[in-house]
C-alpha positions as CSV (number, residue, x, y, z in Angstrom):
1,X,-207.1,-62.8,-18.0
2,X,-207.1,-64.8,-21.3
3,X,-207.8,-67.9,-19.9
4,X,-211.0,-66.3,-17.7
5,X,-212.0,-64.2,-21.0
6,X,-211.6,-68.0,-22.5
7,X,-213.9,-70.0,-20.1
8,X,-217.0,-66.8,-20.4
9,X,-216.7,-67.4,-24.2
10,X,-217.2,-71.0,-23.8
11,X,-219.5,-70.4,-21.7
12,X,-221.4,-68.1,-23.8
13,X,-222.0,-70.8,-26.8
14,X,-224.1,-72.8,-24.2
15,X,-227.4,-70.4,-23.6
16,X,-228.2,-71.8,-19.6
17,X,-231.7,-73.4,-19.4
18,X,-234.1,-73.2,-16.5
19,X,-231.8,-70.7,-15.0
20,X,-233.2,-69.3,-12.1
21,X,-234.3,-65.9,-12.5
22,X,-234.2,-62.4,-10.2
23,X,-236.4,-60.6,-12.1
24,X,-238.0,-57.8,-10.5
25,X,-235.8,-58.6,-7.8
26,X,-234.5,-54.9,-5.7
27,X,-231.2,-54.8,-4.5
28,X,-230.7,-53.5,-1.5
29,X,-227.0,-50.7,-1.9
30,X,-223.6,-52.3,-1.4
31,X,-222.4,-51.3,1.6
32,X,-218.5,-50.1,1.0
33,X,-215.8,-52.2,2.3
34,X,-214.8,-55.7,1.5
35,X,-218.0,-58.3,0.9
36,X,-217.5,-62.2,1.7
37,X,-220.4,-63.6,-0.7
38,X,-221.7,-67.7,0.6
39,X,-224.1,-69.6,-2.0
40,X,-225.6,-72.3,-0.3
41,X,-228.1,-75.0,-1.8
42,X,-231.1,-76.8,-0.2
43,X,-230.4,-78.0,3.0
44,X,-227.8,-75.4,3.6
45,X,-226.5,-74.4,7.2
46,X,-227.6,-70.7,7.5
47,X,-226.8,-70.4,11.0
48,X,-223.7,-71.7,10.7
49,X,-222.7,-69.0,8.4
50,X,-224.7,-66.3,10.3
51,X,-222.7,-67.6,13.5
52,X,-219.2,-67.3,11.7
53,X,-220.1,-63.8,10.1
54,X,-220.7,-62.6,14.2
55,X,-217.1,-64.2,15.1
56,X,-215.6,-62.3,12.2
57,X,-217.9,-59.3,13.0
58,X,-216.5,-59.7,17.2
59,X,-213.1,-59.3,15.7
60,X,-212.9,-56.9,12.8
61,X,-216.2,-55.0,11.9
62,X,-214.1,-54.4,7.8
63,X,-216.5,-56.6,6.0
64,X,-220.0,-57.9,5.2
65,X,-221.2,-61.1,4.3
66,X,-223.8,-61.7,1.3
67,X,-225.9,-65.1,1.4
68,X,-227.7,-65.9,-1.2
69,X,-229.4,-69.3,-2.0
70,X,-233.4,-70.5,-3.0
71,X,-234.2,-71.7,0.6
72,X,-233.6,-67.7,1.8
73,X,-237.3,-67.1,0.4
74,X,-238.4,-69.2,3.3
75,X,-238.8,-66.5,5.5
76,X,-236.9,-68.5,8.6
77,X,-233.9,-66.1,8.6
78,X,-231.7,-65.3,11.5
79,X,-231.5,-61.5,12.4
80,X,-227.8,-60.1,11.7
81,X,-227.0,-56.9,11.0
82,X,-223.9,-58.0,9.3
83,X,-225.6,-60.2,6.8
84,X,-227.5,-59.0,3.8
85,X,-229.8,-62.0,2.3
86,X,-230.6,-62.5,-1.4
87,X,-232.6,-65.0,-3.9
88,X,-230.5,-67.3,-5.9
89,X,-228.4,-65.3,-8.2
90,X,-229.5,-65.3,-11.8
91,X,-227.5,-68.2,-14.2
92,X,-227.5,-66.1,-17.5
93,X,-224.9,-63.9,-19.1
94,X,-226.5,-61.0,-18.6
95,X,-227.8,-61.3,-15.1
96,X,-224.2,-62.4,-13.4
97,X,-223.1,-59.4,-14.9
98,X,-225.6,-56.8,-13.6
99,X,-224.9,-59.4,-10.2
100,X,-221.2,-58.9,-10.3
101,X,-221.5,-55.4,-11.1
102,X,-224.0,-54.4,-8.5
103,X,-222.2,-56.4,-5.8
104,X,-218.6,-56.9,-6.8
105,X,-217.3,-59.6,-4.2
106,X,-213.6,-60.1,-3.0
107,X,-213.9,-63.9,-2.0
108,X,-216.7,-66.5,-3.2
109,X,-217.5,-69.5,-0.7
110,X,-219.8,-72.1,-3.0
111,X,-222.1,-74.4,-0.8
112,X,-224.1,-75.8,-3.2
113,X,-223.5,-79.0,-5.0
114,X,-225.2,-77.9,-8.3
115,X,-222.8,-75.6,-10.5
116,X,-224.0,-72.4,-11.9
117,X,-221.5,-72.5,-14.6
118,X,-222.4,-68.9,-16.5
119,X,-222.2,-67.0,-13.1
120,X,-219.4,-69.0,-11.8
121,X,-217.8,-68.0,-15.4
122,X,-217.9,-64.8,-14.1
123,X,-216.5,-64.8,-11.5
124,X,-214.0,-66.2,-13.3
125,X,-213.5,-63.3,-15.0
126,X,-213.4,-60.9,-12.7
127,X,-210.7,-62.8,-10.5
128,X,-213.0,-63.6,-7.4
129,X,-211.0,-66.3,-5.5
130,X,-213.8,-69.1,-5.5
131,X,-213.8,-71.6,-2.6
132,X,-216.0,-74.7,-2.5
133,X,-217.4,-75.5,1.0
134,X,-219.3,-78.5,2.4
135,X,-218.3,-80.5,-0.4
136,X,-220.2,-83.3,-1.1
137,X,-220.4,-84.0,-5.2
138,X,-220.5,-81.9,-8.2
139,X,-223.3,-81.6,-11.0
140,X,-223.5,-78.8,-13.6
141,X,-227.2,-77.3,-14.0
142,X,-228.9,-78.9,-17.2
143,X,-225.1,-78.8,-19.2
144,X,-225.8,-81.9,-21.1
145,X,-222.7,-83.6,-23.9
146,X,-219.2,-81.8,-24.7
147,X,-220.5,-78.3,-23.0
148,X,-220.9,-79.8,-19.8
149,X,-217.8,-82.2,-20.1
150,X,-215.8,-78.9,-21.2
151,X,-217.3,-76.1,-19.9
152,X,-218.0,-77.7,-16.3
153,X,-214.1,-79.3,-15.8
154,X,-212.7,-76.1,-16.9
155,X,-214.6,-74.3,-13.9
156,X,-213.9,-76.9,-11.6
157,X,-210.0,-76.3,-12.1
158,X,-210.5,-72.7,-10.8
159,X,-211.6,-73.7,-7.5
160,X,-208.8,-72.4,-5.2
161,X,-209.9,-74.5,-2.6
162,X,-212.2,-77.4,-2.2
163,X,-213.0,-78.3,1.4
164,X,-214.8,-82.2,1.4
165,X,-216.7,-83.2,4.4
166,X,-215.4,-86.3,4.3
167,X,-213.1,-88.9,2.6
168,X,-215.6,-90.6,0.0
169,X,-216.9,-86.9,-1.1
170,X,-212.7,-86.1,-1.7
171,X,-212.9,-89.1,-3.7
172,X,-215.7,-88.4,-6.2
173,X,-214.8,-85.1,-6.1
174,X,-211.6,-85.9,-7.9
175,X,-213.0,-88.1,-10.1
176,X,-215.4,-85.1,-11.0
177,X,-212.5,-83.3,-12.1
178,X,-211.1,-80.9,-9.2
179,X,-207.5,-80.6,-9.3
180,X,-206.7,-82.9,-6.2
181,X,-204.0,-81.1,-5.0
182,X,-206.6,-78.8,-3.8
183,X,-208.9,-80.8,-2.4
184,X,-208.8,-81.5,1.4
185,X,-211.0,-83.3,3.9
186,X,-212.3,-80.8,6.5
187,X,-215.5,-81.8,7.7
188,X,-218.5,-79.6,7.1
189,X,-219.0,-76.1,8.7
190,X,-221.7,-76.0,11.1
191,X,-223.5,-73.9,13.9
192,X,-221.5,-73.6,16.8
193,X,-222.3,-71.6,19.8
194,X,-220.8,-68.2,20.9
195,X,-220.4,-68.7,24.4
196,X,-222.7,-66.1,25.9
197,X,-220.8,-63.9,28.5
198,X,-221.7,-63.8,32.2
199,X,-220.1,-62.4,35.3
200,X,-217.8,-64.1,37.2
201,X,-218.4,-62.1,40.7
202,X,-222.5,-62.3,40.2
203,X,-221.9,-66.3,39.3
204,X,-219.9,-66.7,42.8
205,X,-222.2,-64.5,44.5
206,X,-225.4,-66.6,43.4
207,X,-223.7,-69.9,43.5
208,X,-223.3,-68.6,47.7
209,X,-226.9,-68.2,47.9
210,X,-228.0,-71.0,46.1
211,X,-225.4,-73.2,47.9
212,X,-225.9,-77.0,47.1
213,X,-229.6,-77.1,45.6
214,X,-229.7,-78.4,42.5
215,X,-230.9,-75.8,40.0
216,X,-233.0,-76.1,36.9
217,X,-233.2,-73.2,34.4
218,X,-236.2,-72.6,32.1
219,X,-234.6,-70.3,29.5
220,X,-237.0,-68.0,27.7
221,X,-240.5,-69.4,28.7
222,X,-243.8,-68.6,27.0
223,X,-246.6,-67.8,29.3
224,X,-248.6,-70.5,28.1
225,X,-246.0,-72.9,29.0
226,X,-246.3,-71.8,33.1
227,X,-248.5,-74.6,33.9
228,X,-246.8,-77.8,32.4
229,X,-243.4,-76.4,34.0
230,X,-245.1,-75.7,37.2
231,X,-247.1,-79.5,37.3
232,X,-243.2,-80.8,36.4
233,X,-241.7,-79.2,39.1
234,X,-244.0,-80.5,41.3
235,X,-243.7,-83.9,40.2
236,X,-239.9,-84.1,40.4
237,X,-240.5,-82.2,43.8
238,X,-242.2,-85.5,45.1
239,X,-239.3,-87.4,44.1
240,X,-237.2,-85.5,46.8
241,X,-235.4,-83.2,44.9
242,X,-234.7,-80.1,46.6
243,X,-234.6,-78.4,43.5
244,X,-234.5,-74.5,42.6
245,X,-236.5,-73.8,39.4
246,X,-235.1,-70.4,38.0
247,X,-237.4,-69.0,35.4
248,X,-236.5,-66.5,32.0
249,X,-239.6,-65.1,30.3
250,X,-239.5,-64.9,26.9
251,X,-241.5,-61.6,27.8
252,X,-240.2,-59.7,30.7
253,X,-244.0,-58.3,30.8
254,X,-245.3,-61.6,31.7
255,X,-243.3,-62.3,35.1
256,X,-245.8,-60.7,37.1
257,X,-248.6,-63.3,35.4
258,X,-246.2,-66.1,35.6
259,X,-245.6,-65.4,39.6
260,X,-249.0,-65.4,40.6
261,X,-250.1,-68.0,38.5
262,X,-247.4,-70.4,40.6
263,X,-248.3,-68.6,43.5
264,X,-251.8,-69.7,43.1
265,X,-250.5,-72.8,42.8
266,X,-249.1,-72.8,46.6
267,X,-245.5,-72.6,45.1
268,X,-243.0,-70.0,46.9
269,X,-241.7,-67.5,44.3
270,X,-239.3,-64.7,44.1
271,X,-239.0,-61.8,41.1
272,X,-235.8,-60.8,40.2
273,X,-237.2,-57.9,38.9
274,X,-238.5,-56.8,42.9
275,X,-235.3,-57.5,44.6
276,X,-235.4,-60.8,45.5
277,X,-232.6,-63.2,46.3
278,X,-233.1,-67.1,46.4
279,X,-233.1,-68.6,49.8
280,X,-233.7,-72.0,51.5
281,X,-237.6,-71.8,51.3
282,X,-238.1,-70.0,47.4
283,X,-239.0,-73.2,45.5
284,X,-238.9,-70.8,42.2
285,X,-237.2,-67.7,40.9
286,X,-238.0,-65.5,37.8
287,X,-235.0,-64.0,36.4
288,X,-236.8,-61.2,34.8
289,X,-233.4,-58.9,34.0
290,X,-231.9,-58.5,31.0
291,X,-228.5,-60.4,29.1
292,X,-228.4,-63.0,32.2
293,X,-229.1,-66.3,30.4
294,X,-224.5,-66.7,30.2
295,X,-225.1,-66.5,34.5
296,X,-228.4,-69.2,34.7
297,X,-226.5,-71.8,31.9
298,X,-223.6,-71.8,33.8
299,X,-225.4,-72.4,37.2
300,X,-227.7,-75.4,36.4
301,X,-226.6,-78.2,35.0
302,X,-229.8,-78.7,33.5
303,X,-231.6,-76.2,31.2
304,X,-235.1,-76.8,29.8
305,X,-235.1,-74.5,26.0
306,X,-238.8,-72.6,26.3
307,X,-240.7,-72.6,23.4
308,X,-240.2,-76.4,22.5
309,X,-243.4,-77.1,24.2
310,X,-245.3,-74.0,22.7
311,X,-244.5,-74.4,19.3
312,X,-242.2,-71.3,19.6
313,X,-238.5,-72.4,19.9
314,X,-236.4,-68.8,19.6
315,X,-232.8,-69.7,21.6
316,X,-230.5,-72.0,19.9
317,X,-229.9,-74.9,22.3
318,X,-226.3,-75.1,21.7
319,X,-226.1,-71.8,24.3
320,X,-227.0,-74.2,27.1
321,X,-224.4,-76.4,25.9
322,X,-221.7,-74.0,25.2
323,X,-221.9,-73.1,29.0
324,X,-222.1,-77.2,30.1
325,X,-225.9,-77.4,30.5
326,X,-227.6,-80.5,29.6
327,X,-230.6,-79.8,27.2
328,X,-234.0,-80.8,28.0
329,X,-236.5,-79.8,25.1
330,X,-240.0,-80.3,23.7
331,X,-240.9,-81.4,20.1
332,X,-241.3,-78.0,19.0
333,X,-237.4,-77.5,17.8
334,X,-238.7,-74.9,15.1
335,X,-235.5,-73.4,13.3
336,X,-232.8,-74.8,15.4
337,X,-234.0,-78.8,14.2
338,X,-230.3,-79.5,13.2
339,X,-228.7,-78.4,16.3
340,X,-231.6,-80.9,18.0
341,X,-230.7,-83.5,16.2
342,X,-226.6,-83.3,16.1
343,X,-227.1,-83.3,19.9
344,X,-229.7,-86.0,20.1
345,X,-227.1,-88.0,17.7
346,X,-224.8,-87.1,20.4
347,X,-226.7,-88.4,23.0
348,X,-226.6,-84.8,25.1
349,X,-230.2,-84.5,25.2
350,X,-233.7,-85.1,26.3
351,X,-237.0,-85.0,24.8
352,X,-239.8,-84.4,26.8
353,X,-243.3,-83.8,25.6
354,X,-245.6,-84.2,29.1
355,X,-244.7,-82.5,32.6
356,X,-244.2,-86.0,33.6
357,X,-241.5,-86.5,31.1
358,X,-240.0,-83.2,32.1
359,X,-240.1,-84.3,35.5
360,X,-238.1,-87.5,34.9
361,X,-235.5,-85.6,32.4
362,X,-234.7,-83.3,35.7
363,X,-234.3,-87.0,37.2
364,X,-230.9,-87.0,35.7
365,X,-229.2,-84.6,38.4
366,X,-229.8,-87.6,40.5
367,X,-227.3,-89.3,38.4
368,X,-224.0,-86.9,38.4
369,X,-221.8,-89.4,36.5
370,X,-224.6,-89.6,33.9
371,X,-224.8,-85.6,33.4
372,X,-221.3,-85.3,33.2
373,X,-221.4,-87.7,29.9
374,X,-223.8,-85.9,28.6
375,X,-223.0,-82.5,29.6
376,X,-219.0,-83.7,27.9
377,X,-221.2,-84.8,24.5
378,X,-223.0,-81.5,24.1
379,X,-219.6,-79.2,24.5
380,X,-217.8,-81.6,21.8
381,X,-220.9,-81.1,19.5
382,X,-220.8,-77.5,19.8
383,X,-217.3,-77.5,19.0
384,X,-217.2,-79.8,16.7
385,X,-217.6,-77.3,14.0
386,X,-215.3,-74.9,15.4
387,X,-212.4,-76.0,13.4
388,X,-213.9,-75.2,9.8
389,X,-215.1,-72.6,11.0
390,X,-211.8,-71.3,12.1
391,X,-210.0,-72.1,8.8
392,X,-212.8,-70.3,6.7
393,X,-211.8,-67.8,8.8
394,X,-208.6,-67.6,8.2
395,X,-208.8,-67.9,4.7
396,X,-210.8,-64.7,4.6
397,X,-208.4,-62.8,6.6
398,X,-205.6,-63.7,4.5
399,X,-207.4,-62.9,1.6
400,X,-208.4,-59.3,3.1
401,X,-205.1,-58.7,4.1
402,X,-203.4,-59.4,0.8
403,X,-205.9,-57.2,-0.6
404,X,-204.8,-54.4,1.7
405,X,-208.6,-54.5,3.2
């Protein structure tokens, strides 16, 4: 206690400049139970900690998570009922306080490489175990001479943990001052993919009726993307694929539209919705039920993401991937940009912008040993975070259960 008591008086010589502010800021109550807070900085992986909060949440509904950062007052934020979503927390001695007071966390992960030193001073003081995630390099906020030298190396020693994404950040990071007996290289946490649940008797009973047609999936479609996925299907058609296009609406209430507009088209179709079951002559097939995307992802090896054409992107294409569907996707990535790029950096893509592109992306269930590779790439990206993720996981749990919560 003397030595926290110590750092918040050092701390307190040194009035913060251009701290950022909550004022006017509501709060919304502190739900009871344990509270995991994340502080992440520009650039910050929100889904990834959105994603680990719904493991956690899958396996012990004792805590909530608190995010906080500047980039939350964009607006793009994922829907999870076990998250609660703040500003940046304020940098001055008396806001931390009413902070720490108001939400009184049991475990700190820091994802920022700028310090707050008077809020992390804090928590300090009230002996919230501070972790430092993603780390990448250290600067204090506007600490300038013997304050920052002093007050900024005497935070960094009460780091618990300090998890480097890679060898050369471990290495500044201990010439920043971090005791290096607690720094480690983990990689960096990032969004991986719960694999979406289907079942096993439907999937066997479909595969029957399918039998060895190759099937594409269109997962969540928008309406006004019907007649470029229609003219691609008919150009891959050409090409001599028998191929079964099975549809998702992003709006159940547009299947109707969608199967008369392809029907006007000359294109056999079946609603999923009315009872119908592929066969040898249905050319398409609108999957119109609920919570069946886990089923289509695991039966085509191919899945275009809906949206990416319309400028309306709303699944995260690692779901396809999870399940070992090769992603085919417009330039419309909205929110889920980084997961388009870690598997275009992978290689377990496609872009396609025309129908004719589209067309030739389905081209590659022509090429099994090709899919495979690609299909193999996506799975290790969406795993590739998986093992940060499971270690943050674990630290929480042991935390919680030292705690008795």
């Amino acid at each position: 206690m003397a030595r926290a008591l110590s750092l918040r008086s050092l701390i307190g010589q040194r009035p913060a400049k251009d701290a950022p502010k909550q004022e006017g800021v509501a709060r919304p109550n502190r739900p009871g139970g344990p509270l995991i807070w994340f502080h992440i900085g520009a650039g910050g992986n929100l889904r990834a900690i959105t994603t680990l909060a719904s493991r956690f949440a899958s396996e012990s509904d004792q805590a909530t998570f608190l995010i906080t950062g500047a980039l939350l007052d964009s607006g793009a934020i994922p829907e999870n009922r076990h998250v609660i979503f703040q500003p940046d927390p304020p940098n001055t001695q008396t806001g931390a306080r009413a902070f720490m007071d108001h939400w009184h966390p049991d475990m700190l992960f820091w994802m920022q490489d700028t310090l707050l030193p008077v809020l992390l001073a804090e928590c300090v003081a009230r002996k919230c175990p501070m972790v430092q995630l993603n780390a990448k390099q250290t600067t204090a906020l506007n600490w300038a001479g013997r304050w920052k030298r002093v007050a900024s190396r005497a935070i960094l020693e009460e780091f618990t943990a300090v998890m480097a994404v890679d060898t050369g950040a471990a290495a500044r990071l201990r010439r920043a001052g971090y005791n290096p007996d607690r720094i480690e290289v983990t990689g960096a946490l990032e969004e991986e993919s719960i694999a979406l649940p289907f079942n096993e008797a439907e999937r066997n009973e479909m595969a029957a009726l399918i039998g060895a047609r190759p099937v594409w999936f269109a997962s969540d479609l928008a309406a006004s993307e019907i007649e470029a996925i229609a003219e691609a299907y008919q150009l891959a058609s050409k090409r001599g694929y028998r191929l079964l296009l099975v549809i998702t609406p992003r709006d159940v209430n547009d299947s109707a539209d969608m199967a008369q507009k392809l029907r006007d088209l000359g294109l056999q179709v079946g609603v999923r919705g009315d009872g119908d079951e592929p066969h040898d002559e249905m050319q398409i097939y609108i999957a119109d039920l609920d919570n069946e995307h886990g089923l289509w992802y695991r039966l085509a090896p191919v899945t275009f993401m809906g949206g990416t054409l319309a400028g309306s992107a709303s699944r995260s294409p690692f779901e396809a991937a999870a399940l070992g569907s090769v992603v085919i996707h417009g330039p419309a990535t909205g929110r889920h940009g980084t997961a388009y790029e870690r598997l275009t950096a992978a290689a377990a893509c496609r872009a396609a912008n025309t129908p004719e592109r589209l067309a030739e992306a389905v081209g590659l269930m022509n090429t099994p040993d090709r899919m495979a590779q690609m299909a193999q790439a996506g799975w290790a990206v969406v795993t590739d975070g998986a093992e940060v993720t499971n270690r943050v996981l674990a630290m929480i749990r042991a935390h919680l259960d030292a705690k008795g919560g």
